[in-house]
PDB file with SEQRES, HELIX, SHEET and CRYST1 records, atoms N, CA, C and O in Angstrom:
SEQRES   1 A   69  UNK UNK UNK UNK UNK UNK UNK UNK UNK UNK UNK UNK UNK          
SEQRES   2 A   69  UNK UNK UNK UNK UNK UNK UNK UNK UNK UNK UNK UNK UNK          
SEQRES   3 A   69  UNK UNK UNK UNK UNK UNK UNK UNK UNK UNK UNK UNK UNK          
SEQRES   4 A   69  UNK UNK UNK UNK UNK UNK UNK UNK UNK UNK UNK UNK UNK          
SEQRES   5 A   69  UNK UNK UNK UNK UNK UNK UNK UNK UNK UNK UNK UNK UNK          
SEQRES   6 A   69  UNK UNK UNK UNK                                              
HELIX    1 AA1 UNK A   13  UNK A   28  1                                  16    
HELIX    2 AA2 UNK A   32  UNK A   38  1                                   7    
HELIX    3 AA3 UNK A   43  UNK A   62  1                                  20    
CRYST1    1.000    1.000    1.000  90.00  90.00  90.00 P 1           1          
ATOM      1  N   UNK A   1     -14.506 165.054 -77.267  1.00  0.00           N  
ATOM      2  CA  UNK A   1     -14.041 166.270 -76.635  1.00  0.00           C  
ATOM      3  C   UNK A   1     -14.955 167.448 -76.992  1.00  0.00           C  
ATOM      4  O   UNK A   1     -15.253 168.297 -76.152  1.00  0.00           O  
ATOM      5  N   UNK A   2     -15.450 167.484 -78.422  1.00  0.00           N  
ATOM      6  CA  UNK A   2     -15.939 168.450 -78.444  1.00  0.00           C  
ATOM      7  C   UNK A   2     -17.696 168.655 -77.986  1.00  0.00           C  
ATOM      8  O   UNK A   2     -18.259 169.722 -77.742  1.00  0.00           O  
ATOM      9  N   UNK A   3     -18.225 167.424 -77.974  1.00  0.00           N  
ATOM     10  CA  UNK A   3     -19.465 167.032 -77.198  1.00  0.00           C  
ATOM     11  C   UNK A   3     -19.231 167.840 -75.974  1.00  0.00           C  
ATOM     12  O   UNK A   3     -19.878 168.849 -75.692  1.00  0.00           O  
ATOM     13  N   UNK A   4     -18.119 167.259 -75.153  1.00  0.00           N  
ATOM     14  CA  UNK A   4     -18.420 167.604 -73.576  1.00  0.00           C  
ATOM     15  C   UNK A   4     -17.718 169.392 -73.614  1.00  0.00           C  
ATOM     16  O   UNK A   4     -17.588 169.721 -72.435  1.00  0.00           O  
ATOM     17  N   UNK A   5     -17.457 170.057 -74.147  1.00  0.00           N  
ATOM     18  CA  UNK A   5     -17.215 171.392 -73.776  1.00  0.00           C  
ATOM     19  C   UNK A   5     -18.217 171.887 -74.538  1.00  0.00           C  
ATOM     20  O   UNK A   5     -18.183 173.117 -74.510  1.00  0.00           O  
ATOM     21  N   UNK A   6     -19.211 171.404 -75.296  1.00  0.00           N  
ATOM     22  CA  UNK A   6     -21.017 172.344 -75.551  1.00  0.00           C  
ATOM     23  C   UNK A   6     -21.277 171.489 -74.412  1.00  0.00           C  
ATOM     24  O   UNK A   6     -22.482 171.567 -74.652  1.00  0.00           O  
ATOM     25  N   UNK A   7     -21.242 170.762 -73.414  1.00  0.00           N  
ATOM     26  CA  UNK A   7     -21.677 170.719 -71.988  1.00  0.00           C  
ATOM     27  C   UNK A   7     -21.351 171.930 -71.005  1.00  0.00           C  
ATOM     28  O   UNK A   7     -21.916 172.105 -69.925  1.00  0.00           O  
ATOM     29  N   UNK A   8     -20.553 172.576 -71.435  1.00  0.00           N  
ATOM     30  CA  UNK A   8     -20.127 173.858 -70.342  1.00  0.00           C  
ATOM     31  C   UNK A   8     -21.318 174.756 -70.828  1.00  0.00           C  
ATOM     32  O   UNK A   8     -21.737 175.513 -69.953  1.00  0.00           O  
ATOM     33  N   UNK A   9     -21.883 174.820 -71.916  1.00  0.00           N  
ATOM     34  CA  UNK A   9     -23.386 175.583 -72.238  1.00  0.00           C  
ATOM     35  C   UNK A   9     -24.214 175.419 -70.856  1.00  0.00           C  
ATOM     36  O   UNK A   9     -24.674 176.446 -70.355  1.00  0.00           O  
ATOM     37  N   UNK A  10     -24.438 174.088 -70.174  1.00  0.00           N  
ATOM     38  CA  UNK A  10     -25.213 174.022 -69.740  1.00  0.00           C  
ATOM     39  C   UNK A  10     -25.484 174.320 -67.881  1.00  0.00           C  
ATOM     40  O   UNK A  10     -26.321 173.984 -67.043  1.00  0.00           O  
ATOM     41  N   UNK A  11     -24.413 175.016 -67.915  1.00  0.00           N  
ATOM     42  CA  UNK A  11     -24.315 175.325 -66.499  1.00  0.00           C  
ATOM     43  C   UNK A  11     -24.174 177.276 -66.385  1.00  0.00           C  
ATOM     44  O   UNK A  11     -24.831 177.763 -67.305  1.00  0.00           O  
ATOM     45  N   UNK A  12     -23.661 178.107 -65.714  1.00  0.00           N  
ATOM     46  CA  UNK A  12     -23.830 179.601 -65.633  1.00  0.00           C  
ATOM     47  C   UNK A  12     -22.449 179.265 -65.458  1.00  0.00           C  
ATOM     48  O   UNK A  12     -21.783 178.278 -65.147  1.00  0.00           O  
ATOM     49  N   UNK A  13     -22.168 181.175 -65.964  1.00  0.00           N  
ATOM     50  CA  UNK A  13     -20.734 181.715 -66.108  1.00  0.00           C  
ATOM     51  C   UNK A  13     -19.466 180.888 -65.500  1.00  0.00           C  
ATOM     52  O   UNK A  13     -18.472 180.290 -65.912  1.00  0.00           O  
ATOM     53  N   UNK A  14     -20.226 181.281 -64.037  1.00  0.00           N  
ATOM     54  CA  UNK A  14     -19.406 181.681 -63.447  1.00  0.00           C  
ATOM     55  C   UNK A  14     -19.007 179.708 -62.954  1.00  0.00           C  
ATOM     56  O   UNK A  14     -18.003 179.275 -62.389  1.00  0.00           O  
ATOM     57  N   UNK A  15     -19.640 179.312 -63.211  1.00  0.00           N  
ATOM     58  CA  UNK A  15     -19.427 177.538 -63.107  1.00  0.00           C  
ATOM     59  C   UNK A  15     -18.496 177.444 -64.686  1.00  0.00           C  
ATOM     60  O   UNK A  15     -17.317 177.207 -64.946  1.00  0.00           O  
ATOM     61  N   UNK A  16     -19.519 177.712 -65.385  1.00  0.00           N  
ATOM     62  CA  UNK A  16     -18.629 177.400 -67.001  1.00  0.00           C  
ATOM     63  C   UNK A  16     -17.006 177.855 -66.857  1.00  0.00           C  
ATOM     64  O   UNK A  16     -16.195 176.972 -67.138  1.00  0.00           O  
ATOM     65  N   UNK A  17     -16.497 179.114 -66.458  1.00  0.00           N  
ATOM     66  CA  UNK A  17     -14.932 179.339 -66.647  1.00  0.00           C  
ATOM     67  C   UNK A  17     -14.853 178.524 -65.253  1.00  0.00           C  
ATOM     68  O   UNK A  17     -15.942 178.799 -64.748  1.00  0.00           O  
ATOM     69  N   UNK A  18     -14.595 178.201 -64.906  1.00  0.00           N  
ATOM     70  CA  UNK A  18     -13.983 177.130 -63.780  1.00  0.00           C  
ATOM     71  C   UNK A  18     -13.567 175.913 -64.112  1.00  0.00           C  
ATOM     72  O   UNK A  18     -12.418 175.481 -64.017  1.00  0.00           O  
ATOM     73  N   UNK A  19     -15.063 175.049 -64.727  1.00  0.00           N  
ATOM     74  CA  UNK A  19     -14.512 174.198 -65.120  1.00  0.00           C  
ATOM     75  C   UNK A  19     -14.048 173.943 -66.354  1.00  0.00           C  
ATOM     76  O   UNK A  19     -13.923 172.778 -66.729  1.00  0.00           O  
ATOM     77  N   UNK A  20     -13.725 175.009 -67.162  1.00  0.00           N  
ATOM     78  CA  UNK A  20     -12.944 174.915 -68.402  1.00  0.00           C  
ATOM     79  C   UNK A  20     -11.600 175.138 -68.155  1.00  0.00           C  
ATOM     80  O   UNK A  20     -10.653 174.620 -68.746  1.00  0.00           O  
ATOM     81  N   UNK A  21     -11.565 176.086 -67.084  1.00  0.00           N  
ATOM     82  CA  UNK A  21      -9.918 176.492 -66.116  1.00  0.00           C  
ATOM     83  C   UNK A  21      -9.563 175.166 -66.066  1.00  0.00           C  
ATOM     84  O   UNK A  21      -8.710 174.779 -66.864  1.00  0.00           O  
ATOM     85  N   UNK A  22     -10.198 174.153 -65.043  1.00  0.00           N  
ATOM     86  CA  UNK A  22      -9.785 172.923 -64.492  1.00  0.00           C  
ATOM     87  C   UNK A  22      -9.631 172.080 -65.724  1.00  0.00           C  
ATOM     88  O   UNK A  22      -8.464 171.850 -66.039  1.00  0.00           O  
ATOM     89  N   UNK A  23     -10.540 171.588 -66.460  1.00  0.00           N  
ATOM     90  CA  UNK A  23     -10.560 171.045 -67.718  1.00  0.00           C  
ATOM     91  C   UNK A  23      -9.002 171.397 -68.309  1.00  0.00           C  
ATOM     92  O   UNK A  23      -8.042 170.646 -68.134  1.00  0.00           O  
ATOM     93  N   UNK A  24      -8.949 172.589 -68.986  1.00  0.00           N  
ATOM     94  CA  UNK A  24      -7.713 172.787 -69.883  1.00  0.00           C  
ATOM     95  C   UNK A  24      -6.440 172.728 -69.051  1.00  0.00           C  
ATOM     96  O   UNK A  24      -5.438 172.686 -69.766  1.00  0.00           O  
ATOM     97  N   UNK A  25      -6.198 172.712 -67.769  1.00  0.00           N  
ATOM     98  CA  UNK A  25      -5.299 172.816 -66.496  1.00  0.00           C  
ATOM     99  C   UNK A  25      -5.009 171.126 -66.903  1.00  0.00           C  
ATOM    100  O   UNK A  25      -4.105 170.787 -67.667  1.00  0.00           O  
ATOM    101  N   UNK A  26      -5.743 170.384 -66.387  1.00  0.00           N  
ATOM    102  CA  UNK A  26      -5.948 169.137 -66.407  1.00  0.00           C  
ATOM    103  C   UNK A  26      -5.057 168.528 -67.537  1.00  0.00           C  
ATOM    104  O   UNK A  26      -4.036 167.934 -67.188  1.00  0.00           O  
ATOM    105  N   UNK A  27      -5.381 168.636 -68.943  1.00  0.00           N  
ATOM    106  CA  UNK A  27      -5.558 168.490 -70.328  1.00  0.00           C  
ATOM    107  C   UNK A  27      -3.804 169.004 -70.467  1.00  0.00           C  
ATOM    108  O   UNK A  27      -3.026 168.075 -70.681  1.00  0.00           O  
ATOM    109  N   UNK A  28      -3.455 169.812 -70.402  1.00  0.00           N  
ATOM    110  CA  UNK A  28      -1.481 170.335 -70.540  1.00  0.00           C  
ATOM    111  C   UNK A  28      -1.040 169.911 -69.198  1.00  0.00           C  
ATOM    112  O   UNK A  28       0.092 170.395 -69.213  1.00  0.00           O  
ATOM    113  N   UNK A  29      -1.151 169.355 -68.077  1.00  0.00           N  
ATOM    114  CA  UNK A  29      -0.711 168.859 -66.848  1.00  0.00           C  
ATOM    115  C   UNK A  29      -0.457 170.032 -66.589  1.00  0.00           C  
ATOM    116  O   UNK A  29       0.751 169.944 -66.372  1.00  0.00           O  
ATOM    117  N   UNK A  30      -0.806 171.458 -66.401  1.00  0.00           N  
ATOM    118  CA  UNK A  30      -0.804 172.144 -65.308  1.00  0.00           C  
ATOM    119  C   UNK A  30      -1.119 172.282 -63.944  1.00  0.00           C  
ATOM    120  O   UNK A  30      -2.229 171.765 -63.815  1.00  0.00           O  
ATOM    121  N   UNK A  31      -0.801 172.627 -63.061  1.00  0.00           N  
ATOM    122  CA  UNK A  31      -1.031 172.471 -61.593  1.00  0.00           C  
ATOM    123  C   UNK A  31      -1.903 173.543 -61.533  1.00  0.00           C  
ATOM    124  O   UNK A  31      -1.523 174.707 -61.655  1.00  0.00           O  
ATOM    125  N   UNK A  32      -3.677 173.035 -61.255  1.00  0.00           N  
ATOM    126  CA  UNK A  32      -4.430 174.094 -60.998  1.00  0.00           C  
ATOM    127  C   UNK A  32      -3.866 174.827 -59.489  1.00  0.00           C  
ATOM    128  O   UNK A  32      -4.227 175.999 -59.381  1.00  0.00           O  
ATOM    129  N   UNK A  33      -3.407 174.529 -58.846  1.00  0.00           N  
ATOM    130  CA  UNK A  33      -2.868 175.579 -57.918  1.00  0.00           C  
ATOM    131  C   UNK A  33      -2.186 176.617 -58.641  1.00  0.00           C  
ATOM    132  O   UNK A  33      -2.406 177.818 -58.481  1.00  0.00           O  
ATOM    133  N   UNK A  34      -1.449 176.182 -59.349  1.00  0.00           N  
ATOM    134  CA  UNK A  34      -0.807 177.704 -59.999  1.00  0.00           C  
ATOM    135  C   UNK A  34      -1.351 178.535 -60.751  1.00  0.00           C  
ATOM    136  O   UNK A  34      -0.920 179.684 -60.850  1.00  0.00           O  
ATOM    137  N   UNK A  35      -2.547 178.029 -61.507  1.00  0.00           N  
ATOM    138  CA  UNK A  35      -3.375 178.766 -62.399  1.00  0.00           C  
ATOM    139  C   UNK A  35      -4.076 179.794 -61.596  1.00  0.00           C  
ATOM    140  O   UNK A  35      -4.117 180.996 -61.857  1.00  0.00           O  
ATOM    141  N   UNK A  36      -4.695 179.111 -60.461  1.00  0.00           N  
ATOM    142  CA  UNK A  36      -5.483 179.876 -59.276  1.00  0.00           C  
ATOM    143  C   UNK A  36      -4.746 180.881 -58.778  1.00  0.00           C  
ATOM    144  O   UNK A  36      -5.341 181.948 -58.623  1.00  0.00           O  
ATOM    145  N   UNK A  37      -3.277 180.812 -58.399  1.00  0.00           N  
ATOM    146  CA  UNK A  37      -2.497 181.506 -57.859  1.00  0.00           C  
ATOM    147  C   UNK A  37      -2.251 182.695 -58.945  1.00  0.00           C  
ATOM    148  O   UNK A  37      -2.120 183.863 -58.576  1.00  0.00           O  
ATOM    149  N   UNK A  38      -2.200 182.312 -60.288  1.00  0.00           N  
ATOM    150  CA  UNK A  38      -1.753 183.423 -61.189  1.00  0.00           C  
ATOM    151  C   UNK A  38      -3.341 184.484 -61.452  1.00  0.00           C  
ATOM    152  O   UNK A  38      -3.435 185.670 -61.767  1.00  0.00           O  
ATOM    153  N   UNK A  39      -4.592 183.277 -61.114  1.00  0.00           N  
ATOM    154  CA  UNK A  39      -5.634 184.806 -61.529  1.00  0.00           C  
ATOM    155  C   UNK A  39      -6.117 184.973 -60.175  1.00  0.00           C  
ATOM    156  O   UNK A  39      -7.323 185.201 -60.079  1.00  0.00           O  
ATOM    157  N   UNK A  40      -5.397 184.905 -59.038  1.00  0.00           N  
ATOM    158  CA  UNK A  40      -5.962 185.328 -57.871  1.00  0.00           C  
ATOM    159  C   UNK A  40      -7.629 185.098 -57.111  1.00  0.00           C  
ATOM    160  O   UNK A  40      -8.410 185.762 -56.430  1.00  0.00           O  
ATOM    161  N   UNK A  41      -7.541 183.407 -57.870  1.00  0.00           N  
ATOM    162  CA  UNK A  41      -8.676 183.211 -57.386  1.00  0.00           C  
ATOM    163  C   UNK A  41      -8.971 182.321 -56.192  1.00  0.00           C  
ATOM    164  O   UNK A  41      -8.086 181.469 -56.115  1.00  0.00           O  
ATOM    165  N   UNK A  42      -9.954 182.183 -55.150  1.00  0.00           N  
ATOM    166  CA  UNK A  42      -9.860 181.185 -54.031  1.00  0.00           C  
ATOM    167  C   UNK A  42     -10.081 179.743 -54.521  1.00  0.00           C  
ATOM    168  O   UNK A  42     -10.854 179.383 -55.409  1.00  0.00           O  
ATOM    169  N   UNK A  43      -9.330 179.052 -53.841  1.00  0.00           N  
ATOM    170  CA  UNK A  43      -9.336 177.966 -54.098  1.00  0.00           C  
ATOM    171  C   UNK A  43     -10.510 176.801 -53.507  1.00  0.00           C  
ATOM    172  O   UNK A  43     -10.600 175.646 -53.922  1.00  0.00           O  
ATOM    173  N   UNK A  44     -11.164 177.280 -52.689  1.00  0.00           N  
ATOM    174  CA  UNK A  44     -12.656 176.537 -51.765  1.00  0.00           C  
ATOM    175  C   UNK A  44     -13.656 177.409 -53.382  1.00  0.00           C  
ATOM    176  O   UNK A  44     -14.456 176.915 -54.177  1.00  0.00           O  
ATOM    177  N   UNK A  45     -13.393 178.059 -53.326  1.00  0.00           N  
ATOM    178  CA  UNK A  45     -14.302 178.615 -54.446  1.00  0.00           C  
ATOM    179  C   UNK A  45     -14.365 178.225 -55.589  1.00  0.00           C  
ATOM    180  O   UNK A  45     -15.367 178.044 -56.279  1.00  0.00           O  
ATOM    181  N   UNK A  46     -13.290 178.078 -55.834  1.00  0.00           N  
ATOM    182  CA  UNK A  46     -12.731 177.482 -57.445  1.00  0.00           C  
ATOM    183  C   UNK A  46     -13.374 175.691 -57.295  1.00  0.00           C  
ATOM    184  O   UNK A  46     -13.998 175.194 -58.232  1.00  0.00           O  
ATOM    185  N   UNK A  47     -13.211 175.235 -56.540  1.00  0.00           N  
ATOM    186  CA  UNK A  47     -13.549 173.623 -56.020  1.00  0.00           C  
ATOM    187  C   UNK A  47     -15.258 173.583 -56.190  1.00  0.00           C  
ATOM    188  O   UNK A  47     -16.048 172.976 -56.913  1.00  0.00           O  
ATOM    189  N   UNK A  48     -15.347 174.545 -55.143  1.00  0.00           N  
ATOM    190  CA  UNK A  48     -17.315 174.740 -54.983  1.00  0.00           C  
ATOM    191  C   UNK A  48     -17.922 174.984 -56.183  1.00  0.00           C  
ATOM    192  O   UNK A  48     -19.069 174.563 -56.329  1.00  0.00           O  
ATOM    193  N   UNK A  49     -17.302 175.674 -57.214  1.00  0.00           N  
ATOM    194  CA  UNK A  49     -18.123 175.820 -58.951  1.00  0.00           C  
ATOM    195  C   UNK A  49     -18.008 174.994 -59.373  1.00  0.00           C  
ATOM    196  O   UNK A  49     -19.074 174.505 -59.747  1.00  0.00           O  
ATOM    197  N   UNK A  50     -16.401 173.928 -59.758  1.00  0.00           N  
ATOM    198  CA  UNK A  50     -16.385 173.036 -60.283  1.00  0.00           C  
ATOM    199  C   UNK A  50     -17.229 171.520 -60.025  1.00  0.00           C  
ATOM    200  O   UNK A  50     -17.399 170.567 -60.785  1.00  0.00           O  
ATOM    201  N   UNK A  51     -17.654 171.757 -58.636  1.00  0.00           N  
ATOM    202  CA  UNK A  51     -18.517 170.296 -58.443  1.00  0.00           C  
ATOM    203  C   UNK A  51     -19.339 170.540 -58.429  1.00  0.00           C  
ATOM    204  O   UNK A  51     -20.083 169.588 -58.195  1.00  0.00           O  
ATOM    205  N   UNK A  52     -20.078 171.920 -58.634  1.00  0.00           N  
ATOM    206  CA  UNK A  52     -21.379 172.592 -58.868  1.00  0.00           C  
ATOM    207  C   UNK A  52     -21.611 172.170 -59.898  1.00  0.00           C  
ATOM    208  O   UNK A  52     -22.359 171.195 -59.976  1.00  0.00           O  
ATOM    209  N   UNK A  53     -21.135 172.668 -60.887  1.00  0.00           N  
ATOM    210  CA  UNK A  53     -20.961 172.417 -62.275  1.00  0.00           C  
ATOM    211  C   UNK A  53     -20.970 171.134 -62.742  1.00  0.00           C  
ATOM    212  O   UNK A  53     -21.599 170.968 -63.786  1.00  0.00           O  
ATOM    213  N   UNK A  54     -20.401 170.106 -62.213  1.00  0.00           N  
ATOM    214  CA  UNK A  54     -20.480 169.266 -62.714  1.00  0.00           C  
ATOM    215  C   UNK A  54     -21.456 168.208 -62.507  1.00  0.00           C  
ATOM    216  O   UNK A  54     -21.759 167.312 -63.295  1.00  0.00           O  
ATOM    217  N   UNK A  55     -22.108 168.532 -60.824  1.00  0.00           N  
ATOM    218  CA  UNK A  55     -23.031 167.911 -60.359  1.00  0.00           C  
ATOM    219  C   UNK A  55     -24.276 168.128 -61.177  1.00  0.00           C  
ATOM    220  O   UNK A  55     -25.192 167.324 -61.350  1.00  0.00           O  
ATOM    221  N   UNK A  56     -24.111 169.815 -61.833  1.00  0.00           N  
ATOM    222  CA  UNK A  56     -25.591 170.337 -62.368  1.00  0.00           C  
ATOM    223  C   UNK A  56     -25.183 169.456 -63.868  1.00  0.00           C  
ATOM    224  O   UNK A  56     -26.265 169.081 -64.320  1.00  0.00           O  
ATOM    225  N   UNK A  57     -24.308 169.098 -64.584  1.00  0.00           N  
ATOM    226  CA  UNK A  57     -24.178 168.985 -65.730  1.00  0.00           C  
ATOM    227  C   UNK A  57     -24.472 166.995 -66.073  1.00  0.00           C  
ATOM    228  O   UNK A  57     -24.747 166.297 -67.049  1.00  0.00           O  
ATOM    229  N   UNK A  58     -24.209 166.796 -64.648  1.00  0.00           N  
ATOM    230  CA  UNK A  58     -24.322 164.845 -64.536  1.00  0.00           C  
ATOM    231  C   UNK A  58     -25.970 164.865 -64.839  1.00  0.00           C  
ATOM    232  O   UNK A  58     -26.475 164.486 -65.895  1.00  0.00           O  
ATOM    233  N   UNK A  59     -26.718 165.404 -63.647  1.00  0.00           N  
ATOM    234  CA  UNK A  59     -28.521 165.582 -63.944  1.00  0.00           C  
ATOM    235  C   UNK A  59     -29.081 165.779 -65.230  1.00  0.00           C  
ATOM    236  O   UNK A  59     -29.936 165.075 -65.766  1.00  0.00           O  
ATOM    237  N   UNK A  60     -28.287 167.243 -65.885  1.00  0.00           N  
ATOM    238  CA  UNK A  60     -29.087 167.163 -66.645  1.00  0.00           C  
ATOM    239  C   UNK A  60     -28.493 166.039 -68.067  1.00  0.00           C  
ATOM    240  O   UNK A  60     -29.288 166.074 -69.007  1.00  0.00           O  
ATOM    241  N   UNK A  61     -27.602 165.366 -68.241  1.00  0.00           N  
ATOM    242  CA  UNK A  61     -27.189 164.064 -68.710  1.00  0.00           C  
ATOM    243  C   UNK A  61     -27.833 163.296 -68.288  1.00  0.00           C  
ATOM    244  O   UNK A  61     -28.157 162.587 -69.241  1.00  0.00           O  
ATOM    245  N   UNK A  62     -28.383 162.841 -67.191  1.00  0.00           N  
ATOM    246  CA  UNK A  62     -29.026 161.658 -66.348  1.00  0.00           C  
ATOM    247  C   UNK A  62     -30.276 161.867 -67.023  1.00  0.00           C  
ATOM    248  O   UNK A  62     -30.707 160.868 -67.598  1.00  0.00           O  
ATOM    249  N   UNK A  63     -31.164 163.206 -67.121  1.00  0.00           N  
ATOM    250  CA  UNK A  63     -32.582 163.253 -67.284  1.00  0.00           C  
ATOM    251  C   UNK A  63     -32.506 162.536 -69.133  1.00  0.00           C  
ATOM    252  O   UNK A  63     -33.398 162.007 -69.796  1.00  0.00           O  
ATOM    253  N   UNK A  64     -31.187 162.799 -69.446  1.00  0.00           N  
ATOM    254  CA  UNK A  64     -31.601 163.260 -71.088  1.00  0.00           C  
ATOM    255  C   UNK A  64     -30.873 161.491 -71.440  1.00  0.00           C  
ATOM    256  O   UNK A  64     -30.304 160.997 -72.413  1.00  0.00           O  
ATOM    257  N   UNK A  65     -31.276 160.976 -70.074  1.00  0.00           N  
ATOM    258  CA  UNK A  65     -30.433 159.056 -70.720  1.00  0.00           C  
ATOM    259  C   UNK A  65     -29.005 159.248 -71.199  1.00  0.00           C  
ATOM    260  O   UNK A  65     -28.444 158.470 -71.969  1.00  0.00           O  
ATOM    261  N   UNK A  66     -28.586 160.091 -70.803  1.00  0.00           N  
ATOM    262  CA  UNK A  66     -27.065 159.739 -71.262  1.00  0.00           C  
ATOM    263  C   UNK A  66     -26.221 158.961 -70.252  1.00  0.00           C  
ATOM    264  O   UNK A  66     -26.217 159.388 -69.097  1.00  0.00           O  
ATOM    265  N   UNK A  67     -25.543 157.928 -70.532  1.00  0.00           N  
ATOM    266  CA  UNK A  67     -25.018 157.114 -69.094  1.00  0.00           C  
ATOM    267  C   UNK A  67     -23.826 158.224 -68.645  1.00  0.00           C  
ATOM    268  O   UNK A  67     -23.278 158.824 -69.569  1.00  0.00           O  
ATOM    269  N   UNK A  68     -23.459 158.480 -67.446  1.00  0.00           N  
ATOM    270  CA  UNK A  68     -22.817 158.983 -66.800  1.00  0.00           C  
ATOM    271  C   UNK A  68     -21.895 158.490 -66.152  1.00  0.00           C  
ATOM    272  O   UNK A  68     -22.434 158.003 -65.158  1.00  0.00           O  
ATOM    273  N   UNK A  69     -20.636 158.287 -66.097  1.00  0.00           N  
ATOM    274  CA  UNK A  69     -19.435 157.542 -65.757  1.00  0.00           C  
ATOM    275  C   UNK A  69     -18.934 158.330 -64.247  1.00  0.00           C  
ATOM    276  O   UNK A  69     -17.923 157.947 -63.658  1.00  0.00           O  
TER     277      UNK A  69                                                      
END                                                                             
């Protein structure tokens, strides 16, 4: 656990709180709809960082040989 959140280092801000939103949402079974709903954020938007993010964070794992699941 604590490996993959110094992975949120490796992406920008505004990707990093997203997918730590989704992450910790995830992690207590919160309904990221409601989280979104409580900080008034879009939800195509909130989606578009998080697979940003994670797409940018698989590569640079891939370059550095780490197997990727």
């Amino acid at each position: 656990m604590e490996e993959a959140q110094g992975w949120l280092l490796l992406v920008e801000d505004g990707e990093r709180r997203c997918l730590g939103v989704w992450a910790l949402a995830a992690a207590r079974g919160i309904p990221v709809r409601k989280v979104l709903r409580q900080r008034g954020w879009s939800k195509s938007t909130f989606y578009r960082k998080v697979d940003g993010g994670s797409a940018h964070i698989a590569a640079i794992l891939d370059e550095r040989g780490v197997a990727v699941r």
